[in-house]
Biopython code that builds the backbone (N, CA, C, O; Angstrom):
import numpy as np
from Bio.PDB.StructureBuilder import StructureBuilder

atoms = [
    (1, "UNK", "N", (148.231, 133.557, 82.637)),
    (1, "UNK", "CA", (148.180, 132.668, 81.512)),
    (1, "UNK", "C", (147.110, 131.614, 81.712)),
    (1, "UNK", "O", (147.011, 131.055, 82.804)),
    (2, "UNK", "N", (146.184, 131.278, 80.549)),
    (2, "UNK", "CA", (145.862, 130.468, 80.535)),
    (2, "UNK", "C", (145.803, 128.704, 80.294)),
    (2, "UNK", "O", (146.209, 128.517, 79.147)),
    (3, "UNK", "N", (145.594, 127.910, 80.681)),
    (3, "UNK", "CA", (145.933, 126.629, 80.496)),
    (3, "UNK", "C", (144.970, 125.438, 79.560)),
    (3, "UNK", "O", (144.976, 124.207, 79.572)),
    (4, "UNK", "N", (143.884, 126.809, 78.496)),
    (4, "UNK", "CA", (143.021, 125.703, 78.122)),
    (4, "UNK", "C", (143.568, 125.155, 76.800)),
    (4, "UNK", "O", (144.488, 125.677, 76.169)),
    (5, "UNK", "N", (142.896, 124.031, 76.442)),
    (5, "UNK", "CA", (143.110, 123.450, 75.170)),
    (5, "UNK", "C", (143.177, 124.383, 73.911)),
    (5, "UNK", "O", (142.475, 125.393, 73.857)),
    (6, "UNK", "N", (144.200, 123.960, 72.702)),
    (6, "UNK", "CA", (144.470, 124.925, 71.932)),
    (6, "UNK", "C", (143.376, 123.925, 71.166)),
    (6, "UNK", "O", (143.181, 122.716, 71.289)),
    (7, "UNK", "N", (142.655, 125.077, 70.205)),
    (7, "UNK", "CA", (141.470, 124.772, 69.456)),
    (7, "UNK", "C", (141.634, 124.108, 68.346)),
    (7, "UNK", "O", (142.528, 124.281, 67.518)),
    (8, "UNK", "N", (140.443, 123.048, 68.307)),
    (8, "UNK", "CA", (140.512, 122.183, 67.177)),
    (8, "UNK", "C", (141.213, 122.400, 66.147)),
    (8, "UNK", "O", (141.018, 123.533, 65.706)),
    (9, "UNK", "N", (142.227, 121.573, 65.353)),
    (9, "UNK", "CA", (142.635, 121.399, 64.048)),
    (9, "UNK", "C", (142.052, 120.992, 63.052)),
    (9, "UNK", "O", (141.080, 120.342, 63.437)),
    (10, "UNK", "N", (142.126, 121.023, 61.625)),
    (10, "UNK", "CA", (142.096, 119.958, 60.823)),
    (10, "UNK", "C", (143.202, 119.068, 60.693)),
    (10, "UNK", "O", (144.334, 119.527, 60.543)),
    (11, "UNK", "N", (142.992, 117.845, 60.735)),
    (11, "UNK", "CA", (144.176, 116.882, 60.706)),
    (11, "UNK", "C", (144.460, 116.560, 59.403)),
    (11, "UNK", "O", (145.610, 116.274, 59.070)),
    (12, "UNK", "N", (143.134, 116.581, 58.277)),
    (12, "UNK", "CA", (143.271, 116.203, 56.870)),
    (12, "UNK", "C", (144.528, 116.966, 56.268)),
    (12, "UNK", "O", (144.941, 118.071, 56.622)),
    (13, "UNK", "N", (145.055, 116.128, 55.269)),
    (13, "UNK", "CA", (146.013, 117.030, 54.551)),
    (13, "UNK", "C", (145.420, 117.513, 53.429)),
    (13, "UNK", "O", (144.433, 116.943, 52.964)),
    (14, "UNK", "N", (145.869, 118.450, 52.948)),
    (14, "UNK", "CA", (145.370, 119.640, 51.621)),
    (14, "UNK", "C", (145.286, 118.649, 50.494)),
    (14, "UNK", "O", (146.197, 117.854, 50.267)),
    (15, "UNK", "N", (144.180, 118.710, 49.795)),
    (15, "UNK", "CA", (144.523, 118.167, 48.825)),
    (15, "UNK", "C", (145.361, 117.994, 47.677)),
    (15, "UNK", "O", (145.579, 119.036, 47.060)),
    (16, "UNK", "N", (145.802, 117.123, 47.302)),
    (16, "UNK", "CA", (146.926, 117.096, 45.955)),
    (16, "UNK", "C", (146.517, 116.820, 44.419)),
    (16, "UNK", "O", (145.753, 115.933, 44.039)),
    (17, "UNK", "N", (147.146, 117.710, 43.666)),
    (17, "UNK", "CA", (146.405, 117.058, 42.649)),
    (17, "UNK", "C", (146.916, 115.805, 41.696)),
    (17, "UNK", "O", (147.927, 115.138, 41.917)),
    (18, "UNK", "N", (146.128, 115.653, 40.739)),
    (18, "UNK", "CA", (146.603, 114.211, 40.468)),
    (18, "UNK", "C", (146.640, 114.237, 38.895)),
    (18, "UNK", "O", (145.681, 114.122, 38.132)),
    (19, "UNK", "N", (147.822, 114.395, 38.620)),
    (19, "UNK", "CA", (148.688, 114.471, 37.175)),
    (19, "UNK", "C", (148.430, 113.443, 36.282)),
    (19, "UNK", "O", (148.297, 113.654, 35.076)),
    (20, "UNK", "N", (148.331, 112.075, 36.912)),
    (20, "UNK", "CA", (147.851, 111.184, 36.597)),
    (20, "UNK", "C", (147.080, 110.323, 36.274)),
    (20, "UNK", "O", (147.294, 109.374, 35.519)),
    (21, "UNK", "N", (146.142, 110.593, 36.819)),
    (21, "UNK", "CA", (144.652, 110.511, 36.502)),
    (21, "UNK", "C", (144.037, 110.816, 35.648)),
    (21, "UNK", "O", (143.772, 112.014, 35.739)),
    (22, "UNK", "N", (143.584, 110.319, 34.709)),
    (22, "UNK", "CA", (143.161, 111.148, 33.443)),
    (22, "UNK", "C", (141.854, 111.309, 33.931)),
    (22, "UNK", "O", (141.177, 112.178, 33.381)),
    (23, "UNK", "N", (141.377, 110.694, 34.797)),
    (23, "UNK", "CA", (139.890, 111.086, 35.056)),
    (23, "UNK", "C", (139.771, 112.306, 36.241)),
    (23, "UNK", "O", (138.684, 112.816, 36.514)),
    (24, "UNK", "N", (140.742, 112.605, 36.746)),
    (24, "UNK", "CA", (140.720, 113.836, 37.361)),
    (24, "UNK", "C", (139.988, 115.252, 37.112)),
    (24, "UNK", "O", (140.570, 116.062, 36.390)),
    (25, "UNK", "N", (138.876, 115.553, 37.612)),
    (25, "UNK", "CA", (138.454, 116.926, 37.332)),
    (25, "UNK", "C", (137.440, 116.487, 36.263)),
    (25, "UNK", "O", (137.159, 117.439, 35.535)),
    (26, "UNK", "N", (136.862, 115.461, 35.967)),
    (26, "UNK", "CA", (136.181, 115.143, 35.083)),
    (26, "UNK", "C", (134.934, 114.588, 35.689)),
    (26, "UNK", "O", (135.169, 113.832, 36.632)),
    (27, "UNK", "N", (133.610, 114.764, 35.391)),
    (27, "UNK", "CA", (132.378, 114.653, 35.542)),
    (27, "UNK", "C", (131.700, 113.661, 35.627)),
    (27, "UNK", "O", (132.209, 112.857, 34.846)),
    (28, "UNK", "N", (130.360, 112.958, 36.375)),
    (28, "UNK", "CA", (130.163, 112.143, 35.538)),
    (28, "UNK", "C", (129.618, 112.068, 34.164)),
    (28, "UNK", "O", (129.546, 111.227, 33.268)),
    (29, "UNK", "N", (129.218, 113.454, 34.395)),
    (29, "UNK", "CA", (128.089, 113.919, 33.077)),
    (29, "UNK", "C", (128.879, 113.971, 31.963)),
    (29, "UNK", "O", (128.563, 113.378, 30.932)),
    (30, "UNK", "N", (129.939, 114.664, 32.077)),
    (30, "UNK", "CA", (131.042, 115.134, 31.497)),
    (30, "UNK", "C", (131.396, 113.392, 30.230)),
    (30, "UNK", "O", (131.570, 113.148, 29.036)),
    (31, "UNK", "N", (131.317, 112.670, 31.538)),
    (31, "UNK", "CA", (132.690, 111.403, 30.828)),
    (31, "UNK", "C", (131.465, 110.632, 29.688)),
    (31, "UNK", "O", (131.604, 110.290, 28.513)),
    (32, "UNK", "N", (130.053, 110.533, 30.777)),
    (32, "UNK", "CA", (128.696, 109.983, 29.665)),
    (32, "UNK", "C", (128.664, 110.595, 28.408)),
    (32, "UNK", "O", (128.736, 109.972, 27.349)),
    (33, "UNK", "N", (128.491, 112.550, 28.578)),
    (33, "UNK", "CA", (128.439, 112.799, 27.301)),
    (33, "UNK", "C", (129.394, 112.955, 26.185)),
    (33, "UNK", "O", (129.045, 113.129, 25.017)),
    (34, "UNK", "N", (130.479, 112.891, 26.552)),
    (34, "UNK", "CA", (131.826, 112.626, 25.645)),
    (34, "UNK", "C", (131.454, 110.979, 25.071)),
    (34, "UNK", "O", (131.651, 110.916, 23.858)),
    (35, "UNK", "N", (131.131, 110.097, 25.470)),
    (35, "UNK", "CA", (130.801, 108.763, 24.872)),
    (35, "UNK", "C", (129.415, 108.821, 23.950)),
    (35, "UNK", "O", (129.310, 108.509, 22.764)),
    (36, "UNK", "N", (128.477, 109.271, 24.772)),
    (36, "UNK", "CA", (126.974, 109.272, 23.945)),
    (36, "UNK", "C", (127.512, 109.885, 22.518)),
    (36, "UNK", "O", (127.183, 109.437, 21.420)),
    (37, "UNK", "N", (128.575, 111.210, 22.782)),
    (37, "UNK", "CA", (128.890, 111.642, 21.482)),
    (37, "UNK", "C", (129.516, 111.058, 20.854)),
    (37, "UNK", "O", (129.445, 111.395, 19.672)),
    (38, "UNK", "N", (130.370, 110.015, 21.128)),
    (38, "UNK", "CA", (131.555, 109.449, 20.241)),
    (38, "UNK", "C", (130.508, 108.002, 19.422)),
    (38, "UNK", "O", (130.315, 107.797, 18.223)),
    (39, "UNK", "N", (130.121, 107.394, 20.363)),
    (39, "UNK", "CA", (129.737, 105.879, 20.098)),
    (39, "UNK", "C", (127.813, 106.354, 19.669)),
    (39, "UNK", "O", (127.199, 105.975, 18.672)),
    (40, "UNK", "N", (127.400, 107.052, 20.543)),
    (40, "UNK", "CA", (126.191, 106.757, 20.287)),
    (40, "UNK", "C", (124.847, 106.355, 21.230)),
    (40, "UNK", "O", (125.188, 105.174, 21.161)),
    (41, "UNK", "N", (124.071, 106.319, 21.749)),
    (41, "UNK", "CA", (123.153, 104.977, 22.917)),
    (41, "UNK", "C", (123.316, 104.020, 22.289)),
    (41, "UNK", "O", (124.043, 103.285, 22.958)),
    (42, "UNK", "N", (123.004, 103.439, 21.121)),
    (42, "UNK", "CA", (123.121, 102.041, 20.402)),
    (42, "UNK", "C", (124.430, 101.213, 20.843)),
    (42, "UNK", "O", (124.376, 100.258, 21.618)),
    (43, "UNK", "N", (125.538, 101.667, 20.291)),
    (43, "UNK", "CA", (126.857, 101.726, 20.367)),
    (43, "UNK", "C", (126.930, 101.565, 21.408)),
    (43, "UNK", "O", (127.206, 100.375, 21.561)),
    (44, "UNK", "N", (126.831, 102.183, 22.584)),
    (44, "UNK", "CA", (126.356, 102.270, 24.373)),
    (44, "UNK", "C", (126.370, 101.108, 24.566)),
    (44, "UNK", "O", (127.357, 100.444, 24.882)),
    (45, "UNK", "N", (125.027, 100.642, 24.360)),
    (45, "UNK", "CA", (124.175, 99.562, 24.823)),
    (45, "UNK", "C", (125.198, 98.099, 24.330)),
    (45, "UNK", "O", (125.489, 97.069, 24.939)),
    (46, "UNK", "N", (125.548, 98.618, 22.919)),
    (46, "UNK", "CA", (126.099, 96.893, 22.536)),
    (46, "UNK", "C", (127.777, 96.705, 23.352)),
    (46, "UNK", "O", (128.316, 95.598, 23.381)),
    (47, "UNK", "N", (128.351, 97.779, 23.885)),
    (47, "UNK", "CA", (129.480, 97.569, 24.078)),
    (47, "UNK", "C", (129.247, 97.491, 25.781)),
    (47, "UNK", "O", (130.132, 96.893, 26.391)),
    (48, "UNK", "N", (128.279, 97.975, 26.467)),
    (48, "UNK", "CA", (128.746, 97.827, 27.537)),
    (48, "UNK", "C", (127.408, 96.684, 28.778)),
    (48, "UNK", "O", (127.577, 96.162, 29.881)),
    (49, "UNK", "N", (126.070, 96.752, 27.729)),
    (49, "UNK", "CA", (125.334, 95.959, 28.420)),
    (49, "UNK", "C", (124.457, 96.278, 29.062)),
    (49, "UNK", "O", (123.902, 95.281, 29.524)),
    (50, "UNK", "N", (123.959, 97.270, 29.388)),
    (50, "UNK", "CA", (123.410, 98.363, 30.701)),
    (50, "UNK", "C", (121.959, 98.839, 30.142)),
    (50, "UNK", "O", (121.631, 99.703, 29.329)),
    (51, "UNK", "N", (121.369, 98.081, 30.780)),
    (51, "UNK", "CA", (119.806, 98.908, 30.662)),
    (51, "UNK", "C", (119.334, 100.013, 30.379)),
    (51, "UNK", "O", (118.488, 100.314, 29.537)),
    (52, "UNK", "N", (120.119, 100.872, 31.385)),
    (52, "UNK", "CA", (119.554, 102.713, 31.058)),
    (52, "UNK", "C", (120.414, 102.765, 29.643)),
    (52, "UNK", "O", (120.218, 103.765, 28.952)),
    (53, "UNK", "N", (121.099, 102.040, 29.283)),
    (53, "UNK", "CA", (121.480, 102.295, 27.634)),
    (53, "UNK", "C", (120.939, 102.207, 26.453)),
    (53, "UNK", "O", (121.077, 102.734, 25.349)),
    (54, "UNK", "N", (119.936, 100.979, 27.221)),
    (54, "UNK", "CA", (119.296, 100.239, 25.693)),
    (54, "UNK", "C", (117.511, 100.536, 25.467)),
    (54, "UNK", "O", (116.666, 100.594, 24.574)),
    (55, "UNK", "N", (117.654, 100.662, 26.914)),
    (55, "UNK", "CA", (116.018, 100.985, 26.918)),
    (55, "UNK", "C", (115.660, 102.459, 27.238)),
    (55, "UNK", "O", (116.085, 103.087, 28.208)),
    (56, "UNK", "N", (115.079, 102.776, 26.580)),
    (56, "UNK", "CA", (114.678, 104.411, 26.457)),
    (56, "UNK", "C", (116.079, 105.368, 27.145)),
    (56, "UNK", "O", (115.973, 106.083, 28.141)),
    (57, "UNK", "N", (117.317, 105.176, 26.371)),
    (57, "UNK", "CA", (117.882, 105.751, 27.260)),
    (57, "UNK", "C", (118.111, 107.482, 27.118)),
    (57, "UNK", "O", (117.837, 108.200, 26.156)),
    (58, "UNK", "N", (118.618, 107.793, 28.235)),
    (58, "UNK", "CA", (118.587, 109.721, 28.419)),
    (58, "UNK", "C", (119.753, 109.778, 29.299)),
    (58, "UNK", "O", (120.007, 108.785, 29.981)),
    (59, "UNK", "N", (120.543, 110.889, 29.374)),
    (59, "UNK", "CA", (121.166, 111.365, 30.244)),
    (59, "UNK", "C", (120.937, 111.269, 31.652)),
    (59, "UNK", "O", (121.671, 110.553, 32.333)),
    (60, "UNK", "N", (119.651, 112.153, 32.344)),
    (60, "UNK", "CA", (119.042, 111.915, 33.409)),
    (60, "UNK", "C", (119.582, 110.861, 34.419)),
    (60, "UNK", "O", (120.305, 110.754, 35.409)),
    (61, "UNK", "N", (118.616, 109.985, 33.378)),
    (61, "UNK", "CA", (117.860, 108.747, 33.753)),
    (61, "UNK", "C", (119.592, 107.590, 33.759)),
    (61, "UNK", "O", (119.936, 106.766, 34.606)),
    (62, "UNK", "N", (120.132, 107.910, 32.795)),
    (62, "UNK", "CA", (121.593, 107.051, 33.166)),
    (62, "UNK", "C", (122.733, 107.461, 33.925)),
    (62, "UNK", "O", (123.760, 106.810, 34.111)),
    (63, "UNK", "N", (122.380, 108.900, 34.454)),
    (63, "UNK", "CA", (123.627, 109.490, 35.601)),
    (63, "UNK", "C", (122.935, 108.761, 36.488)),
    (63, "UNK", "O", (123.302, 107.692, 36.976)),
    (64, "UNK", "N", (122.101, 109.239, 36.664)),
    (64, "UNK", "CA", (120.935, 108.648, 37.886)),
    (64, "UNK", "C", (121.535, 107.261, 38.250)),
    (64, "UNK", "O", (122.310, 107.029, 39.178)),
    (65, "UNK", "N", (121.029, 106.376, 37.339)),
    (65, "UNK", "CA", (121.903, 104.656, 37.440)),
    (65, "UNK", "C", (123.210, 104.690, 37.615)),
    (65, "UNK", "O", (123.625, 103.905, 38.467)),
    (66, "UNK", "N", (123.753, 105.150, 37.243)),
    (66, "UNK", "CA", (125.587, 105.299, 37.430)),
    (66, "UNK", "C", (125.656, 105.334, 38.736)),
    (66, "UNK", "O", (125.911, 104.308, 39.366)),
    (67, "UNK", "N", (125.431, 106.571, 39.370)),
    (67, "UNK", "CA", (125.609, 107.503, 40.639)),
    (67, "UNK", "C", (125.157, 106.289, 41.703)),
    (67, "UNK", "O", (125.674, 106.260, 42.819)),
    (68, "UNK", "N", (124.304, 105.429, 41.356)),
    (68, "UNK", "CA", (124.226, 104.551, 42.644)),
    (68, "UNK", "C", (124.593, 103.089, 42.211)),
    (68, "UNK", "O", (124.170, 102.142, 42.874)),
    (69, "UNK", "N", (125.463, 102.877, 40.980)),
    (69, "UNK", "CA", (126.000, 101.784, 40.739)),
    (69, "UNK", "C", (127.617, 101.742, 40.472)),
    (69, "UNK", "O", (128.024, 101.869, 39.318)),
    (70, "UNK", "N", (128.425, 101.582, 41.436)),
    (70, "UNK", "CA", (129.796, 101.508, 41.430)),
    (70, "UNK", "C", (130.302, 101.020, 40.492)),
    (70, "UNK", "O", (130.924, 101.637, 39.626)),
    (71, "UNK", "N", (130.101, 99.805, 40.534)),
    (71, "UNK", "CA", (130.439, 98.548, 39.185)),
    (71, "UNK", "C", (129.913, 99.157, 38.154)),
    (71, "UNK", "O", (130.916, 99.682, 37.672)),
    (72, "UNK", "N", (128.653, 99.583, 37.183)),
    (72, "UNK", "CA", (127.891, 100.224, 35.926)),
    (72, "UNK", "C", (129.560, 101.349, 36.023)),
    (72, "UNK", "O", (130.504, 101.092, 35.276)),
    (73, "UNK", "N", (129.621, 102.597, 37.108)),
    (73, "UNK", "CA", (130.170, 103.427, 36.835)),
    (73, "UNK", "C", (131.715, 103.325, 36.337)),
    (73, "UNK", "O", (132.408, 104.019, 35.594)),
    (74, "UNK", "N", (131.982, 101.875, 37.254)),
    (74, "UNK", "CA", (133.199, 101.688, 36.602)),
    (74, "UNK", "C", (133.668, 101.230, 35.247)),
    (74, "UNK", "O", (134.790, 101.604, 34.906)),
    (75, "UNK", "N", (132.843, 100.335, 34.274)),
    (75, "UNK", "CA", (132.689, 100.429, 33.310)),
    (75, "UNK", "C", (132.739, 101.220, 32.262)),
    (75, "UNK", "O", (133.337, 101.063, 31.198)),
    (76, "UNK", "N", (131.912, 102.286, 32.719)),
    (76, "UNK", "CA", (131.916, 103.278, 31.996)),
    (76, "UNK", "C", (133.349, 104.018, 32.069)),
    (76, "UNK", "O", (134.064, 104.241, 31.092)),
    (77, "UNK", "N", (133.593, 104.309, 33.214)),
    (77, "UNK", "CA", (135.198, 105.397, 32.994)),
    (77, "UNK", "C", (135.780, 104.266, 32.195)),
    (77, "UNK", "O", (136.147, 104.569, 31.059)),
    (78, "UNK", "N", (135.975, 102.656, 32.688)),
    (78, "UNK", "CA", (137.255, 102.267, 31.415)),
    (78, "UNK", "C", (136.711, 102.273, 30.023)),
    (78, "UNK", "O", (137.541, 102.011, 29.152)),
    (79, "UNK", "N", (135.321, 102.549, 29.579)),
    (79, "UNK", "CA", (135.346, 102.625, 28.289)),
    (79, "UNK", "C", (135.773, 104.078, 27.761)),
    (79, "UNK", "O", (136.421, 104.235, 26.726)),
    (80, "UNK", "N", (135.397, 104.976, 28.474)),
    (80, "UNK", "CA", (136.009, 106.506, 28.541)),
    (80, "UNK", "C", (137.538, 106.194, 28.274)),
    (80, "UNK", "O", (138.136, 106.245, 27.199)),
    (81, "UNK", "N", (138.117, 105.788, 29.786)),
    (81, "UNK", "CA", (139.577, 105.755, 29.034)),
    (81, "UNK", "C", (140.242, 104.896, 27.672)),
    (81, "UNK", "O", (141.342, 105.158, 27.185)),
    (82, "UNK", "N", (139.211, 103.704, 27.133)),
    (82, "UNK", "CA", (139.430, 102.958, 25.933)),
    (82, "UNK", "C", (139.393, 103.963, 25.246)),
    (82, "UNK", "O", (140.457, 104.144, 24.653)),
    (83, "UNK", "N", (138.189, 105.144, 24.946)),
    (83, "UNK", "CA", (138.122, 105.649, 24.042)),
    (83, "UNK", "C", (139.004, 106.550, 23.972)),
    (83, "UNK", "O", (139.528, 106.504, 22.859)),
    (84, "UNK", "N", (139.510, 107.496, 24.728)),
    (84, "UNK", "CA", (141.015, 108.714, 24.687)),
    (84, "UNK", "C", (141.855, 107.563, 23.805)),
    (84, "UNK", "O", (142.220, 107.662, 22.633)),
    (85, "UNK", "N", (142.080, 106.265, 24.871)),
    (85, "UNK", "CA", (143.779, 105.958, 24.598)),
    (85, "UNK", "C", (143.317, 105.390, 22.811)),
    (85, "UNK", "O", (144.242, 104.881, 22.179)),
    (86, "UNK", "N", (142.306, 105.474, 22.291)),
    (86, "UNK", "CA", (142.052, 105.128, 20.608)),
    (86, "UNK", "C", (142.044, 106.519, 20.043)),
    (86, "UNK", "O", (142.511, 106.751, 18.928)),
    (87, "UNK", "N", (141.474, 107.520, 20.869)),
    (87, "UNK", "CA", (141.758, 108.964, 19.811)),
    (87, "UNK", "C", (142.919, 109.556, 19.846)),
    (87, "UNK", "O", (143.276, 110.324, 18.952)),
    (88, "UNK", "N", (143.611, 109.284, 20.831)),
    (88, "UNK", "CA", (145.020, 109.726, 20.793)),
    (88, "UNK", "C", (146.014, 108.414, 19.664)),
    (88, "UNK", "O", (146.948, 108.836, 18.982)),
    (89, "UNK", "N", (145.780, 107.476, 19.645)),
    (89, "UNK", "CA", (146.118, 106.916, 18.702)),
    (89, "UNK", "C", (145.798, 107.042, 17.196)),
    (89, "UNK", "O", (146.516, 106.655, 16.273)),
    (90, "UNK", "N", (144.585, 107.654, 17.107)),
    (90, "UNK", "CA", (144.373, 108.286, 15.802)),
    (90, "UNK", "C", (142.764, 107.139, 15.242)),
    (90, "UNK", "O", (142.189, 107.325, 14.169)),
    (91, "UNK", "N", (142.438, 106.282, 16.041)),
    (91, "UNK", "CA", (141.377, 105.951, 15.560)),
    (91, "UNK", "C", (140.010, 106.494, 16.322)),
    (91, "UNK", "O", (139.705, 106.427, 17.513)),
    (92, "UNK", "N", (139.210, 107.129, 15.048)),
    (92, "UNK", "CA", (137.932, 107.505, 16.046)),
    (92, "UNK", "C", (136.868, 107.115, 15.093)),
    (92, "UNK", "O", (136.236, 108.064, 14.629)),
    (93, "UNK", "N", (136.597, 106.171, 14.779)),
    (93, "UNK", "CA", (135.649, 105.541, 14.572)),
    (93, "UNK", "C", (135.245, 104.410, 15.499)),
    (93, "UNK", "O", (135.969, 103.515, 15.937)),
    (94, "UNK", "N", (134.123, 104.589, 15.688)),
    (94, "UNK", "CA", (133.286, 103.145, 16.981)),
    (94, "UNK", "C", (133.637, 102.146, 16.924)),
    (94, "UNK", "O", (133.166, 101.283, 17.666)),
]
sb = StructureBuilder()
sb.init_structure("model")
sb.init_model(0)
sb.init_chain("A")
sb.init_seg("    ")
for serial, (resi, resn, name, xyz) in enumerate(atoms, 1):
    if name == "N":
        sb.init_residue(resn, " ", resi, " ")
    sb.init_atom(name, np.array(xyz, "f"), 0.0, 1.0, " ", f" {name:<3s}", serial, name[0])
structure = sb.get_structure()
């Protein structure tokens, strides 16, 4: 018999999923273009403040800004979730 070390584990646990989350499984591209479609860039720009919104804005060019701005990105998901918890209420106008 041998006496060597039994081989590395993973210690992480499996991931779980999350029922709760409405942003679960959702993109960033995904959550931008569900808004660009609802509100607009204009609409964008006046509700949330953000440069890549107001000035020449594009997809690209505003994942791009998101992806290395925590705070911009967080904004954006709660206007994402403003906007569900208003279409599930029945208003979808901007």
């Amino acid at each position: 018999m041998s006496n060597s070390p039994p081989p590395p584990t993973n210690d992480r646990p499996p991931p779980r999923s999350q029922p709760n989350n409405p942003l679960h499984g959702l993109t960033l591209e995904a959550i931008l273009t569900a808004l660009v479609a609802h509100y607009g860039w204009e609409e964008l720009a006046a509700r949330l403040r953000l440069r890549c919104f107001a000035h020449e804005p594009s997809l690209p060019s505003s994942l791009k800004f998101l992806r290395k701005t925590p705070w911009a990105r967080a904004k954006v998901e709660g206007l994402y979730l403003f906007m569900r918890r208003e279409q599930r209420r029945g208003r979808n106008g901007p």
